[in-house]
C-alpha positions in Angstrom: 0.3 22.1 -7.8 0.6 21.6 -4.0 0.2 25.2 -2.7 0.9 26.9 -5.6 4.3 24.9 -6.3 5.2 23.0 -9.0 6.4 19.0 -8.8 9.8 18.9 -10.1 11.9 15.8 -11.0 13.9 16.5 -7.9 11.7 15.9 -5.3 11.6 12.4 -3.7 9.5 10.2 -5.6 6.3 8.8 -3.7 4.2 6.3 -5.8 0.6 5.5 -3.8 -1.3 2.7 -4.9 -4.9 2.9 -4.8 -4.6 7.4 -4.5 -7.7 8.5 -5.9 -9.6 7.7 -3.0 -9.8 6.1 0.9 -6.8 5.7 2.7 -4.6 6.1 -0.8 -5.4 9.5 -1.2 -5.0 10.8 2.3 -1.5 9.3 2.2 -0.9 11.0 -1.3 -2.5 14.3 0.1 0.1 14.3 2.5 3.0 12.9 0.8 3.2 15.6 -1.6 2.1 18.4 0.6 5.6 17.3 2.5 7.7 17.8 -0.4 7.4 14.8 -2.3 6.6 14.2 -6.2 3.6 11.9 -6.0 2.0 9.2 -8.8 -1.3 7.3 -7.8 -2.2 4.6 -9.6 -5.3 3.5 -9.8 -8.1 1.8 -11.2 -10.7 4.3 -12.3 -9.3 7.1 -15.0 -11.5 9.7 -14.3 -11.4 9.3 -10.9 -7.3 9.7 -11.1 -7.4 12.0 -13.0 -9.7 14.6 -11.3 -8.2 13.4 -7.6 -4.7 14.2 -9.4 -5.3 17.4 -10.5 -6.9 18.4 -6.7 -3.4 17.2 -5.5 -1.4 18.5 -8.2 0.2 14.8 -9.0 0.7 12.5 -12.0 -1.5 9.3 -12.2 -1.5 5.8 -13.9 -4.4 3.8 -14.0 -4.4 -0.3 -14.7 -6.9 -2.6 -13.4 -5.1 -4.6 -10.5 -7.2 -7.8 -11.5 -5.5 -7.9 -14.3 -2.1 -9.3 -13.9 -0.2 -8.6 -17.1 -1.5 -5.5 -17.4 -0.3 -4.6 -13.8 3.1 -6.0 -14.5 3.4 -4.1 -17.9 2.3 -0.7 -16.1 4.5 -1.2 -13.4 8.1 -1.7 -15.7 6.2 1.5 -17.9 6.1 3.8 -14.4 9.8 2.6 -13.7 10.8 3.6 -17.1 8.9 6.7 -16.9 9.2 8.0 -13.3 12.5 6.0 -12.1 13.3 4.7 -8.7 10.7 5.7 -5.6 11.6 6.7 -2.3 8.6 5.8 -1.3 5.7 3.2 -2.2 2.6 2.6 -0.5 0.4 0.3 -1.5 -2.9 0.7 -0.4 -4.9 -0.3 -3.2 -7.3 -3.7 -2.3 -11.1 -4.7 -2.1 -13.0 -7.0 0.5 -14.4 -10.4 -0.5 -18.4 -11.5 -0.8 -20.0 -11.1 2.4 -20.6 -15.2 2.6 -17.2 -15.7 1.7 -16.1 -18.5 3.6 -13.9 -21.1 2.7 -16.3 -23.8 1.8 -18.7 -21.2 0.1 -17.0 -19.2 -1.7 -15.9 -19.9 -5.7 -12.7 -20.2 -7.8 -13.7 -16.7 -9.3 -14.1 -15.1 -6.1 -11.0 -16.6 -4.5 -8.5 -15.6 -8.0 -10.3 -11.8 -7.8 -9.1 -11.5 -4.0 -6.1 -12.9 -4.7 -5.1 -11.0 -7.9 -5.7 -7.5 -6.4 -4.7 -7.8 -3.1 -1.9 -10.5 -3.0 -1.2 -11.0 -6.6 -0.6 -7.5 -7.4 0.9 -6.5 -4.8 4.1 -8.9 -5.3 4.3 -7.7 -8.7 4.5 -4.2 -7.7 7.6 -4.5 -5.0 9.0 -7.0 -7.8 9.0 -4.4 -10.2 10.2 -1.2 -8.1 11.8 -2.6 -4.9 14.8 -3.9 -6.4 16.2 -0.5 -7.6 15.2 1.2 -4.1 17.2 -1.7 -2.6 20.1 -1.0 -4.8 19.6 2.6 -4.2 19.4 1.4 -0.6 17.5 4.4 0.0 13.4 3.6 0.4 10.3 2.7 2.8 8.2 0.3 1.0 4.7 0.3 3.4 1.7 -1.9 2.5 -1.9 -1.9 3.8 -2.7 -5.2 5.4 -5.4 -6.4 8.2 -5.5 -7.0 11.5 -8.0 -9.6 9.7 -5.0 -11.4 8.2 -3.3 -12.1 11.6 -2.6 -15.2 12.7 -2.7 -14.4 16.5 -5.2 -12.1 18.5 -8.5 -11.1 18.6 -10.9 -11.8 15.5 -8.4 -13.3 13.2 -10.2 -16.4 11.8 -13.7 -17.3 10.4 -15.6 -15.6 7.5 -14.5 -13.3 4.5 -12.0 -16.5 3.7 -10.2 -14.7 0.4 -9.7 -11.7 1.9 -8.3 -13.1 5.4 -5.7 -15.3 3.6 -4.6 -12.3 1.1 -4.2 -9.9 3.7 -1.8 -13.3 5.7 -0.4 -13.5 2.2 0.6 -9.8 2.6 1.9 -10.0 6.3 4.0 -12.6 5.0 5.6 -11.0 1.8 6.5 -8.0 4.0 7.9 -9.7 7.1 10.0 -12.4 4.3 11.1 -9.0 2.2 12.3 -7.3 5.2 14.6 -10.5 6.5 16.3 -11.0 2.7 16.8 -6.6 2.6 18.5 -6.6 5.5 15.6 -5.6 8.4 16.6 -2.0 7.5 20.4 -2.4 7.5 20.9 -1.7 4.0 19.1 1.7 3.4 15.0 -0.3 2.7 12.7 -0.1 5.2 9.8 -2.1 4.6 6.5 -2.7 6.9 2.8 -3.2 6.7 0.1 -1.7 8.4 -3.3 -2.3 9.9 -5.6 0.9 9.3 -8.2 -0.7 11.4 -11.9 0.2 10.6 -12.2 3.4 8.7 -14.3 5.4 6.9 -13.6 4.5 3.1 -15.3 3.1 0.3 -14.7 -0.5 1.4 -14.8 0.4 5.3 -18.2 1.9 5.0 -19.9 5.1 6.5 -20.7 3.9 9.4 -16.9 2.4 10.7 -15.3 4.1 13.7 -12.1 5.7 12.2 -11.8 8.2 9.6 -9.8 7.7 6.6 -7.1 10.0 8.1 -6.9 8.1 11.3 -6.3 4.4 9.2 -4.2 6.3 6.7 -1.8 8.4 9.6 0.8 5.3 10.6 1.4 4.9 6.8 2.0 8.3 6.5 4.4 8.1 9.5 6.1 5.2 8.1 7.3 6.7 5.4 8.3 9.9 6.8 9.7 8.6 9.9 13.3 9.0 10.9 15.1 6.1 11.2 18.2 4.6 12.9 19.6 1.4 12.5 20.1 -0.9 15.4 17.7 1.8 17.2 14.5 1.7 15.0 12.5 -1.5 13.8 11.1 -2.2 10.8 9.8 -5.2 8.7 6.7 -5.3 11.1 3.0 -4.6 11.3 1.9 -1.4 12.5 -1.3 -0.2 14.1 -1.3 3.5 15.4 2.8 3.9 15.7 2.9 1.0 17.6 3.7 -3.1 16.7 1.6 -5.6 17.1 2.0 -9.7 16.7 1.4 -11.1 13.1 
């Protein structure tokens, strides 16, 4: 329960990849605390299932290395929980330290590529085409400013993750042109959460989780007006910034 109240099947649906900690779980904090019926799904059972009963939520849990079993858990939650207004994917891990292209494995490269690229696709292939039918969603994913091809900082080092996160810019930005950029009811955009304080971002990083996780929670909440408002971009803090 959020506050006392029960979920109900009425509410919006809100799915939150990666919600039982980080970034995830502040967006999935504060999707259902606006109204919305929220599923995490995540990696760790125990950890989804005590972070879901703090929210008051459902949870799913699959192991996003794992390609079939993310793409047989993802047409199970459609089954089960229909069509999402919202999805946020936010799940993802960082690569070896010494990761760089010439030193880093095969095994290295396909775990980087499974979790944050990989299933990621199989995610918005699995739920975004009845949100686009409904054409009535915001489909936000967590990328880097690391996986930009322009600007400050955006090549050299942690090789996997740097061209999964690209991968990412790139599945947004080509999913937005073929749904329309927003015209037919599906917003879709990623977003940079910068340096924060999670798991993967470390203690020490500049920006709390709420701080990374507040321009996804604004993308999916925002109001939005067609020929007025952009979408199928990368966001940092509200505001767009080059691929």
């Amino acid at each position: 329960m959020i506050s006392g109240i029960p979920q109900t099947a009425d509410q919006p649906l809100a799915i939150v990849t990666g919600g039982s900690r980080g970034l995830g779980y502040v967006v999935a904090s504060e999707l259902a605390k606006l109204g919305n019926r929220v599923l995490i799904v995540s990696k760790d059972p125990e950890r989804a299932k005590a972070t879901a009963a703090e929210i008051g939520c459902d949870f799913e849990t699959v192991d996003f290395e794992d390609l079939e079993a993310t793409q047989i858990k993802f047409q199970e939650i459609a089954r089960k929980y229909g069509v999402p207004k919202i999805l946020v994917l936010a799940h993802g891990v960082m690569s070896e330290k010494m990761s760089k292209t010439l030193r880093t494995t095969t095994q290295e490269w396909r775990r980087v590529m499974a979790i944050n690229l990989d299933s990621t696709f199989i995610a918005v292939n699995t739920l975004a085409p009845a949100m686009a039918e409904a054409r009535d969603g915001r489909i936000i994913i967590f990328s880097a400013c690391l996986g930009r091809m322009s600007g400050p900082g955006n090549t050299g080092g942690l090789a996997p993750y740097r061209i999964s996160k690209a991968g990412v810019n790139a599945l947004v930005r080509n999913l937005a042109h073929e749904t329309g950029n927003g015209g037919r009811g599906l917003l879709v955009d990623a977003t940079c959460p910068n340096h924060s304080r999670t798991d993967m971002g470390g203690p020490d990083a500049p920006r709390s989780a709420e701080e990374g996780a507040a321009t996804a929670i604004w993308l999916a909440t925002r109001s939005f007006e067609v020929g007025k408002d952009q979408t199928g971009l990368f966001w940092e803090d509200e505001t767009v910034i080059p691929w």
